[in-house]
N, CA, C and O atoms as CSV, one atom per row, in Angstrom:
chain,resi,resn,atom,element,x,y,z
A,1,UNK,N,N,20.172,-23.927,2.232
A,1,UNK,CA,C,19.476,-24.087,0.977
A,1,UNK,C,C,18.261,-23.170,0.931
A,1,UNK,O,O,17.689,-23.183,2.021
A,2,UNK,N,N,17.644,-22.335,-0.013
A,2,UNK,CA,C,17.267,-22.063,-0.237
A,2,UNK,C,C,15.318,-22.454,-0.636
A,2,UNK,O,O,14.915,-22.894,-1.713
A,3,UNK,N,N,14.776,-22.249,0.124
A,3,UNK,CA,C,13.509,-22.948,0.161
A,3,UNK,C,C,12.284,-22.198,-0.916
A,3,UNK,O,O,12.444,-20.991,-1.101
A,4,UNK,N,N,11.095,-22.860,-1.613
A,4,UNK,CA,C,10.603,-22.475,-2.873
A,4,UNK,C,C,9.819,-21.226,-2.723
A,4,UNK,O,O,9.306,-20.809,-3.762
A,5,UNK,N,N,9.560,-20.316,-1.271
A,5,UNK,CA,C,9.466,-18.843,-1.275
A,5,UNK,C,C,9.582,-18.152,-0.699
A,5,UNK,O,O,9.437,-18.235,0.520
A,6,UNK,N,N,9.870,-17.242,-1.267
A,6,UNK,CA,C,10.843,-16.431,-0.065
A,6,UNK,C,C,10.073,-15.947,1.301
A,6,UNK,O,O,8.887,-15.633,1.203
A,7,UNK,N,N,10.612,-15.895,2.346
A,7,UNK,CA,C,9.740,-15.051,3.626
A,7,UNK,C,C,9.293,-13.338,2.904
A,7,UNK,O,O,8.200,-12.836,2.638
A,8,UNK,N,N,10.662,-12.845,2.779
A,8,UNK,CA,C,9.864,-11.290,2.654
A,8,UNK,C,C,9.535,-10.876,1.246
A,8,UNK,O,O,10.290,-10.927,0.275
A,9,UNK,N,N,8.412,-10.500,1.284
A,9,UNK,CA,C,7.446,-10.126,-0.394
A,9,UNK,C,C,7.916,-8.812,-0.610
A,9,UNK,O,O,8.424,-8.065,0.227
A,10,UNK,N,N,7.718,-8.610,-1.725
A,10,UNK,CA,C,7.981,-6.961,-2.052
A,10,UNK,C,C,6.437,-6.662,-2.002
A,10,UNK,O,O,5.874,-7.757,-2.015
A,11,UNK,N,N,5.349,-5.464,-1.940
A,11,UNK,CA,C,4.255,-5.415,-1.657
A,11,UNK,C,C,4.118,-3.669,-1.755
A,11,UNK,O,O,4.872,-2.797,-1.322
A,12,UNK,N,N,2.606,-3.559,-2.644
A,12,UNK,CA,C,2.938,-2.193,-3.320
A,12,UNK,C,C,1.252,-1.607,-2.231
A,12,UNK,O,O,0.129,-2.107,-2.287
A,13,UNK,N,N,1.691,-0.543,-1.448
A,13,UNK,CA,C,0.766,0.254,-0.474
A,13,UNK,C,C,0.064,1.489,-1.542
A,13,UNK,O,O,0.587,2.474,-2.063
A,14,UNK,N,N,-1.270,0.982,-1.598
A,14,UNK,CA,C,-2.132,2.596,-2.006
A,14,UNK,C,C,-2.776,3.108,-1.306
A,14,UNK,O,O,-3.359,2.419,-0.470
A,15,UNK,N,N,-3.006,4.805,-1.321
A,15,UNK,CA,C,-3.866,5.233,-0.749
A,15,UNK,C,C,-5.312,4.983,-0.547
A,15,UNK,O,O,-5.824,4.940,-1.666
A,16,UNK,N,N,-6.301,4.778,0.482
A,16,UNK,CA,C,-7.690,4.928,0.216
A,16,UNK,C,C,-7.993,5.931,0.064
A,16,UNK,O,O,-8.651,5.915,-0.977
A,17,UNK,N,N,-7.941,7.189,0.552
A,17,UNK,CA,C,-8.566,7.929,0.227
A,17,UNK,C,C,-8.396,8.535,-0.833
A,17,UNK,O,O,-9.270,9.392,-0.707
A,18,UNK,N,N,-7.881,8.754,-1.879
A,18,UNK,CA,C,-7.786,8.564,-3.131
A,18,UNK,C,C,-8.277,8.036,-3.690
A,18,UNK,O,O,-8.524,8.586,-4.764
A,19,UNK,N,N,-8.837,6.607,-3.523
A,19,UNK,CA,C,-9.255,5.020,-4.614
A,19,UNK,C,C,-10.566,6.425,-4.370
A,19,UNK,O,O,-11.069,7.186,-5.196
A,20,UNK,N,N,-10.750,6.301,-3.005
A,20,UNK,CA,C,-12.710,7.089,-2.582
A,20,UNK,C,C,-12.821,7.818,-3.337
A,20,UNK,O,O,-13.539,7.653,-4.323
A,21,UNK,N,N,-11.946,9.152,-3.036
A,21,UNK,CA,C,-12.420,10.296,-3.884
A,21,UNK,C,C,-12.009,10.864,-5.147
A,21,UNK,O,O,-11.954,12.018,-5.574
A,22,UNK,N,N,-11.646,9.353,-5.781
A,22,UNK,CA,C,-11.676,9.640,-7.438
A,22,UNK,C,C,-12.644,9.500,-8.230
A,22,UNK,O,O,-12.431,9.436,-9.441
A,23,UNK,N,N,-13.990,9.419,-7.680
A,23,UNK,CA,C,-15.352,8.975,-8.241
A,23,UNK,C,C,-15.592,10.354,-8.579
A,23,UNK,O,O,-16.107,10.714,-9.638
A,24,UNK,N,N,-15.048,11.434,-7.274
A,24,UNK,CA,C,-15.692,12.900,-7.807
A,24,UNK,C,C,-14.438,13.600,-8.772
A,24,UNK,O,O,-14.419,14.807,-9.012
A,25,UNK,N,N,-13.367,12.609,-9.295
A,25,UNK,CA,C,-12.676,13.201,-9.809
A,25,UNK,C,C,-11.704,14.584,-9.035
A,25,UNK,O,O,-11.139,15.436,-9.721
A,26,UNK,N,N,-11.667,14.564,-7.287
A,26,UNK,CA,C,-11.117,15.699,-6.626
A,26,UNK,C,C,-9.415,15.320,-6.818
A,26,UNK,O,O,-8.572,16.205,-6.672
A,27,UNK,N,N,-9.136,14.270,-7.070
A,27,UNK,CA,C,-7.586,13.960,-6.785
A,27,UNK,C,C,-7.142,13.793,-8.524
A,27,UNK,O,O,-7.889,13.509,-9.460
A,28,UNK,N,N,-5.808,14.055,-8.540
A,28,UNK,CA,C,-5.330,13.812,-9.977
A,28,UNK,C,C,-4.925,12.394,-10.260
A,28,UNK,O,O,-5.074,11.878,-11.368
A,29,UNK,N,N,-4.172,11.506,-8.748
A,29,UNK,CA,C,-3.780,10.639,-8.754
A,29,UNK,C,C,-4.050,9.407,-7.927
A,29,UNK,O,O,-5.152,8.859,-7.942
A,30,UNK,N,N,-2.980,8.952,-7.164
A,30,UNK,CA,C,-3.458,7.891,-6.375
A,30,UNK,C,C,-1.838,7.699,-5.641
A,30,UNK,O,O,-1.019,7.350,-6.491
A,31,UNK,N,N,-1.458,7.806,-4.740
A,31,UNK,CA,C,-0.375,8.316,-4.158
A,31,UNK,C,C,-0.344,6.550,-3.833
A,31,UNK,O,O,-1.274,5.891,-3.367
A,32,UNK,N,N,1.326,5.943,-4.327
A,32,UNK,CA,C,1.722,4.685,-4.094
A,32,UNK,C,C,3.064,4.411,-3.490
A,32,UNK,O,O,3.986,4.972,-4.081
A,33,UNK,N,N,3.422,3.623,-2.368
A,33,UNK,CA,C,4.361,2.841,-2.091
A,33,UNK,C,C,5.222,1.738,-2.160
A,33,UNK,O,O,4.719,0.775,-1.581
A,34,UNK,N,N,6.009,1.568,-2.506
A,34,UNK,CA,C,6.876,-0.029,-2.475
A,34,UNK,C,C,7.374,-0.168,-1.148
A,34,UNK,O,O,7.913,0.746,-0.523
A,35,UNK,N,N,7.186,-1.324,-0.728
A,35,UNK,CA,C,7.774,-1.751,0.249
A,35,UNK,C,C,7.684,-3.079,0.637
A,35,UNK,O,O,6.651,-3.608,0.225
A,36,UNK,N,N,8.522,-3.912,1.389
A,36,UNK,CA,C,8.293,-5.356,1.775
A,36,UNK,C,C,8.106,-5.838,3.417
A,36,UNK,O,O,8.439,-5.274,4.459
A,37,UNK,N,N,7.428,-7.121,3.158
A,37,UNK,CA,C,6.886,-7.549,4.506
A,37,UNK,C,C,7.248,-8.930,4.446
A,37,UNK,O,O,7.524,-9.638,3.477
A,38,UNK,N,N,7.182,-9.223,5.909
A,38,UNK,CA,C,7.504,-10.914,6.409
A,38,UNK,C,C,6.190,-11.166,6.237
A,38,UNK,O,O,5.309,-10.373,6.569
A,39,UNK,N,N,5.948,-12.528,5.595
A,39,UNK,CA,C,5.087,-13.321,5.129
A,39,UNK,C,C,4.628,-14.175,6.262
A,39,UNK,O,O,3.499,-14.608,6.490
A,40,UNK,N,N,5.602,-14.308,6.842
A,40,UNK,CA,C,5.517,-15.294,8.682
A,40,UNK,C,C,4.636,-14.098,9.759
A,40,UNK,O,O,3.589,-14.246,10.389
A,41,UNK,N,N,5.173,-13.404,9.692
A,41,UNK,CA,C,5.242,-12.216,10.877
A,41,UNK,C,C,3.643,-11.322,10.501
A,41,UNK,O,O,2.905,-10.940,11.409
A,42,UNK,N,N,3.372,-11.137,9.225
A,42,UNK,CA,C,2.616,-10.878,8.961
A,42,UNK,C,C,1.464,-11.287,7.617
A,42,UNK,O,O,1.278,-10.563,6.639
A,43,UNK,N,N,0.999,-12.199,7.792
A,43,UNK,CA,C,0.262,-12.827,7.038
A,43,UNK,C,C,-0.851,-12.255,6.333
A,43,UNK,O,O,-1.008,-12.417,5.123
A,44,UNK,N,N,-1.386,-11.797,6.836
A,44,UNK,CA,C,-2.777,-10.526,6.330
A,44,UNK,C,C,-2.268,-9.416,5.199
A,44,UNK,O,O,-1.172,-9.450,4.640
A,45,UNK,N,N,-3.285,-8.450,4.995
A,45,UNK,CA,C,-3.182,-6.788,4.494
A,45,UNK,C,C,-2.279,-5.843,5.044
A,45,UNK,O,O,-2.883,-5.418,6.029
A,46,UNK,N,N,-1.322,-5.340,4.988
A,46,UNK,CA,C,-0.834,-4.726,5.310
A,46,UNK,C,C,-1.347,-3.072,5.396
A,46,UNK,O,O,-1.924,-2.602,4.415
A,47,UNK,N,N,-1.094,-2.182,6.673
A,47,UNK,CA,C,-1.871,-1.191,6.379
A,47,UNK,C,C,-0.693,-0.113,7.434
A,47,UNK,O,O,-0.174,-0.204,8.546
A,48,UNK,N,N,-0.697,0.692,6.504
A,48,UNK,CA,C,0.320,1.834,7.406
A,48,UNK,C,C,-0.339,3.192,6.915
A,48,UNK,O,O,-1.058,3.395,5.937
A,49,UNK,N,N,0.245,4.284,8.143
A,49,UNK,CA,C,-0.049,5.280,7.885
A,49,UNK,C,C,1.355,6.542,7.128
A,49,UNK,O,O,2.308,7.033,7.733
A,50,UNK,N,N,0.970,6.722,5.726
A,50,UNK,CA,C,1.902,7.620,4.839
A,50,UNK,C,C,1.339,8.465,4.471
A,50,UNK,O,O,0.159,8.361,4.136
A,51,UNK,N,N,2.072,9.671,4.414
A,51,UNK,CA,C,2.155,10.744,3.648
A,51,UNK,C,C,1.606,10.293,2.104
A,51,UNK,O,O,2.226,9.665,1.245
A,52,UNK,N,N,0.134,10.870,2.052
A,52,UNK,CA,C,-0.080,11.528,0.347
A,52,UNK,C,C,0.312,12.629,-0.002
A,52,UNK,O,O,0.264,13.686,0.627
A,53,UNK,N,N,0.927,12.312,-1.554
A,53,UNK,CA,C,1.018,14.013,-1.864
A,53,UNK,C,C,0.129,14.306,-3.005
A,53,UNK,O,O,0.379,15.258,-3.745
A,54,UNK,N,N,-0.913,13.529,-3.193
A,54,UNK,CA,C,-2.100,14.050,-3.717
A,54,UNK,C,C,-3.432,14.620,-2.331
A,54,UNK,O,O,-4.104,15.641,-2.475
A,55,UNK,N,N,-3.514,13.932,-1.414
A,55,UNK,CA,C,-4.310,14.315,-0.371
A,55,UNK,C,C,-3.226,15.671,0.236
A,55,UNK,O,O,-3.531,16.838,-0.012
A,56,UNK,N,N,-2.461,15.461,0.723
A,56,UNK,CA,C,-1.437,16.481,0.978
A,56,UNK,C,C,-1.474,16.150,2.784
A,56,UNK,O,O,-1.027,17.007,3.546
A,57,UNK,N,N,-2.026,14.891,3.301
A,57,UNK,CA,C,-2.301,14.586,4.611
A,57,UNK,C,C,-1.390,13.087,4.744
A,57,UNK,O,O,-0.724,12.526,3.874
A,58,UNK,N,N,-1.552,12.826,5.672
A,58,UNK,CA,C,-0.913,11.466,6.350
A,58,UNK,C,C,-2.735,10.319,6.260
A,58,UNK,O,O,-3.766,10.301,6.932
A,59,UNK,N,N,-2.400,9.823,5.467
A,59,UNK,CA,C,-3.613,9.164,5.135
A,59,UNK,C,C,-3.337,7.525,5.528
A,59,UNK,O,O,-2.164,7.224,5.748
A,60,UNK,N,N,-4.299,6.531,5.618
A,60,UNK,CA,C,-3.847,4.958,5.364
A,60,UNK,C,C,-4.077,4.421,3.880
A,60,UNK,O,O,-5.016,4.428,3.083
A,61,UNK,N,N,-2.421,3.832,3.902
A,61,UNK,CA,C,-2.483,3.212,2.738
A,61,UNK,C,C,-2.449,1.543,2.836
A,61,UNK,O,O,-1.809,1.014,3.745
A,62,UNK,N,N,-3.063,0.864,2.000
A,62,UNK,CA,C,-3.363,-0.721,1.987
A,62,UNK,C,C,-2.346,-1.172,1.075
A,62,UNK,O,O,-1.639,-0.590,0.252
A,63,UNK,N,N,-2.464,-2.331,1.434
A,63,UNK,CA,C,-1.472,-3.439,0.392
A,63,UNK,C,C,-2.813,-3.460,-0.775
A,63,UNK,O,O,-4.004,-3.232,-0.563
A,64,UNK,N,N,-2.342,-3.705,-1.643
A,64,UNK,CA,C,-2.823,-4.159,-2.586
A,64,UNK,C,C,-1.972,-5.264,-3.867
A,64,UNK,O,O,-0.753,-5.399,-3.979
A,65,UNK,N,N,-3.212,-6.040,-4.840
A,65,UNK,CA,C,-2.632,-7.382,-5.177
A,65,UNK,C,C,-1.475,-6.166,-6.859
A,65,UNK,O,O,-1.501,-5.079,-7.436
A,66,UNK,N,N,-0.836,-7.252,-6.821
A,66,UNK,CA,C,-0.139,-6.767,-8.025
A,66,UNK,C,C,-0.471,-7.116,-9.471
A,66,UNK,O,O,0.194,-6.639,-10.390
């Protein structure tokens, strides 16, 4: 049976350094991910390291709320 939520979330990763340096207006965008996580396994923020292709570097991107 099916229980009222699911273990794995779908969960959308943004860049920081982007969110930072859009104050000076240097980036056009904000380089984003989809991806999902165990809710058991990992309870917190999620934080990995991806490829921007507005930074054009391997930057950390955060979970953020939807």
């Amino acid at each position: 049976m099916a229980k009222g939520k699911d273990v794995r979330v779908t969960v959308i990763l943004e860049c920081t350094a982007c969110v930072r340096n859009r104050v000076n207006k240097k980036s056009m965008g904000i380089s984003r991910y989809i991806t999902q996580k165990n809710r058991h396994n990992t309870p917190g923020r999620l934080e990995l390291r991806k490829f921007c292709t507005f930074c054009y570097k391997h930057t950390i991107h955060s979970e953020i709320k939807k």
